[in-house]
N, C-alpha and C positions, 0 to 999 in steps of 0.2 A: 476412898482407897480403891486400885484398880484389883479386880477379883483375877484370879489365877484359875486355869483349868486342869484339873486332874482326872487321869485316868488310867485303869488298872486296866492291864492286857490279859486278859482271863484262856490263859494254857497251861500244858503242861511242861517240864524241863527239857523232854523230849520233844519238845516240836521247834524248837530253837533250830536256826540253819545249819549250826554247828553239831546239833546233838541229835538228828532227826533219823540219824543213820541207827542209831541205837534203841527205836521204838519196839523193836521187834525182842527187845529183850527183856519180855512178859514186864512193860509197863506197867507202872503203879499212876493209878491217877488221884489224884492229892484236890482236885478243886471241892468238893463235898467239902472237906473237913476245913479246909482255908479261909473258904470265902465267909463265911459267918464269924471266925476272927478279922477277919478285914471293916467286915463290915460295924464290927463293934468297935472297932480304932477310930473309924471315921466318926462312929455315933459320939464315940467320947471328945471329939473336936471340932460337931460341929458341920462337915464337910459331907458335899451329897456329893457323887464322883459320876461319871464315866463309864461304864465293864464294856471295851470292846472284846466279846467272846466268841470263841472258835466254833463255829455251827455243830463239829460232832459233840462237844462238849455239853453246848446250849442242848442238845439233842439226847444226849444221853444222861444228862442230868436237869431236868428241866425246873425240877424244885431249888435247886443252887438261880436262874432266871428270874425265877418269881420271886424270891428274897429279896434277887438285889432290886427289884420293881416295885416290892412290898415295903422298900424302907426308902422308898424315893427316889432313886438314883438312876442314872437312864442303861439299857440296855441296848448294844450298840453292835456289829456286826464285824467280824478282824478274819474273814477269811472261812471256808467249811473246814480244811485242814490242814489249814498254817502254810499250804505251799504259796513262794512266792510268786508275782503276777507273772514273773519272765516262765513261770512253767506254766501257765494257763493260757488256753485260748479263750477267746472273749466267747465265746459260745460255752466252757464249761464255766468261766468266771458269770454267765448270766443266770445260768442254773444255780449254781449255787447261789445268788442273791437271790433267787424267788426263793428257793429251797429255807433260806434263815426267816424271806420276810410272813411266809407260809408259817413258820412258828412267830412271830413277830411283827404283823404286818405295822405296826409305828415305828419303826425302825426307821432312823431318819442319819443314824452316819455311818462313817465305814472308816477302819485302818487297816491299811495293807499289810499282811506279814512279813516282817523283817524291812518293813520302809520299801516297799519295792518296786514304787510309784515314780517312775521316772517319767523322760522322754520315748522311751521304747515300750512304755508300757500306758501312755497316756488314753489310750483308749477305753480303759476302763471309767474317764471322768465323764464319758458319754455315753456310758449303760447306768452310771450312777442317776446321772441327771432323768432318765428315760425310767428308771424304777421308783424314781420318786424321793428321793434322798435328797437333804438340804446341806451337809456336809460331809470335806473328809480332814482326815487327819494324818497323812500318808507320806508327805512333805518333811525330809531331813534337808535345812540348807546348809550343809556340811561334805566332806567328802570322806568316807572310810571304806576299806578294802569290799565291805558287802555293799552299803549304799551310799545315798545321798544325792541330792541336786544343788551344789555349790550355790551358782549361781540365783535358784530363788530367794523371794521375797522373804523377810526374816518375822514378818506380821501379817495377821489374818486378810485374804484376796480373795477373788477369785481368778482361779485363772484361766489362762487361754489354753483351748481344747488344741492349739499347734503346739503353743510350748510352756509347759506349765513352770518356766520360771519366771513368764509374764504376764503380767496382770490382765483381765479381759470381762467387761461386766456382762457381757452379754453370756456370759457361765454361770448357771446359777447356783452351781455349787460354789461353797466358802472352804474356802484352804486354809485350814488352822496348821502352820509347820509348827513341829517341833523346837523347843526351845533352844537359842543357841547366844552364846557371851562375844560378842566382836570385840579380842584383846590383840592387841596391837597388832592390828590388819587382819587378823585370823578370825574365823569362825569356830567358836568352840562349845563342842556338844555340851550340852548342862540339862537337858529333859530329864533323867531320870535312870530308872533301869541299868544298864551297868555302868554308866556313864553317872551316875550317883554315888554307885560303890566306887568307880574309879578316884575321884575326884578329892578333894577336900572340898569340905562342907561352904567353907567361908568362898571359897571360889562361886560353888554353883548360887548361894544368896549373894552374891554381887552381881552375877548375869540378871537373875530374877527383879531385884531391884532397878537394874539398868531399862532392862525392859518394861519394868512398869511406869518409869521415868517419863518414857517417852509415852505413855497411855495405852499400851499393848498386855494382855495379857499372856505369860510365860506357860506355854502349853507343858507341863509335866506328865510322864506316866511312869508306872511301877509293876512289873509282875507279879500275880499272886503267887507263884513258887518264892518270888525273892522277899515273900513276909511270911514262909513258911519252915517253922525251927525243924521240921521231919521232910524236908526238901529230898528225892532220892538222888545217891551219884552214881550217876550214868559211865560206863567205862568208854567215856570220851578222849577222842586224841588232847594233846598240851593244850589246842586252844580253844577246842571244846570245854574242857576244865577252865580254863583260863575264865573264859567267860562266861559260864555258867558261876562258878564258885567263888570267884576272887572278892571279900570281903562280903561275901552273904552276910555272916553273922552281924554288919552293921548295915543292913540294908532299912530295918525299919527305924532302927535308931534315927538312921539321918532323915528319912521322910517324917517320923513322928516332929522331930525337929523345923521342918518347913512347914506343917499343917498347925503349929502354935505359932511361926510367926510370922507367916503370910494367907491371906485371903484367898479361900477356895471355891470354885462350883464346878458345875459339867457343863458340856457343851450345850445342850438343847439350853438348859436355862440362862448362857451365855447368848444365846444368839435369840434368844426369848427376849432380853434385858432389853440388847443390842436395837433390836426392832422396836422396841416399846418408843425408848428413846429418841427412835426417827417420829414418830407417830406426833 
């Protein structure tokens, strides 16, 4: 049976693109108390996961780090403070990769905050490559008002450092995109995260089985705020709310529901598998 990858995007409600404007409205930070519920969900099914975490976070709570390290799971790097790459120059995006791998020098993947890994911001697959990282996970092939790359590959590549909607082996980074359900000509987001809550359930385990059909494992992730019952609300505009909020309270409902009936690991022990099997 084809294994699925999951991963948990370790922020808080306020670092969302939507809601980031409201940080300064003496934040509450919620990862301490979550992630040890997270991490007992997973223990009760099974499941070692993913935590791409935000470097201040990793930084300011380093015993939440060690947990998720402590109980197997891999420790993965998602930005120092959630801003997207199109606000970075690749000179503060390199500091901050020493800066996470300086707390974490095995740190071997990366996701970009809020997908924001395009063609305008491809240069960072060339500081990843250059710090020693064997994947990312940054890749939405989808199109929506914040991101996406329509046109990429809809299964794990690498790609090419001109255009990372094409394949190029001579990158030695591995592009895990996001999962997505090709219905009737369309690309339709099903990874997880609000696109989980949006969704009905039966829809996104059809994409998942689709793509495991073909032998691809369906990259899912989930925020730790959106499996937290004491979540804060941010006094966010309509779509700030919107998507932060909309169907929280069935968020882990439906994940607890995919992690019974489909097969999960993280990426390193995917691409640990992946290599054996060439071997």
């Amino acid at each position: 049976m084809v294994e699925n990858i999951l991963s948990i995007d370790v922020e808080e409600v306020f670092h969302g693109e939507y809601t980031r404007q409201y940080k300064g409205q003496n934040p509450t930070y919620r990862t301490p108390y979550n992630i040890p519920r997270i991490i007992e969900m997973l223990k009760d099914h099974g499941v070692k996961a993913t935590f791409f975490i935000v470097g201040e976070i990793a930084e300011k709570y380093p015993e939440v780090v060690k947990m998720v390290r402590e109980e197997g799971h891999e420790a993965a790097f998602h930005g120092w403070t959630h801003e997207p790459l199109w606000k970075l120059t690749s000179e503060r995006f390199r500091e901050e990769v020493k800066a996470f791998k300086k707390l974490h020098p095995d740190c071997i993947g990366f996701r970009a905050p809020s997908f924001s890994l395009n063609n305008k911001t491809k240069w960072v697959l060339k500081i990843l490559q250059e710090e020693g990282f064997k994947y990312d996970s940054s890749i939405f092939p989808v199109w929506t008002p914040l991101y996406g790359t329509y046109k990429a590959l809809t299964h794990p590549y690498h790609p090419s450092l001109e255009n990372i909607a094409e394949e190029n082996e001579n990158c030695s980074i591995i592009e895990f995109p996001l999962a997505v359900y090709k219905l009737f000509g369309l690309k339709v987001p099903i990874a997880g995260g609000f696109w989980l809550r949006l969704w009905n359930l039966g829809l996104i385990k059809r994409g998942i089985r689709k793509i495991n059909e073909k032998g691809f494992p369906a990259v899912i992730y989930i925020h730790n705020w959106e499996l937290d019952e004491e979540t804060p609300k941010v006094n966010a505009g309509i779509l700030g709310r919107f998507q932060a909020y909309h169907n929280l309270d069935k968020a882990k409902q439906k994940l607890v529901s995919l992690l019974s009936e489909f097969n999960f690991t993280n990426f390193a022990t995917y691409i640990e598998d992946m290599q054996n099997s060439w071997a």
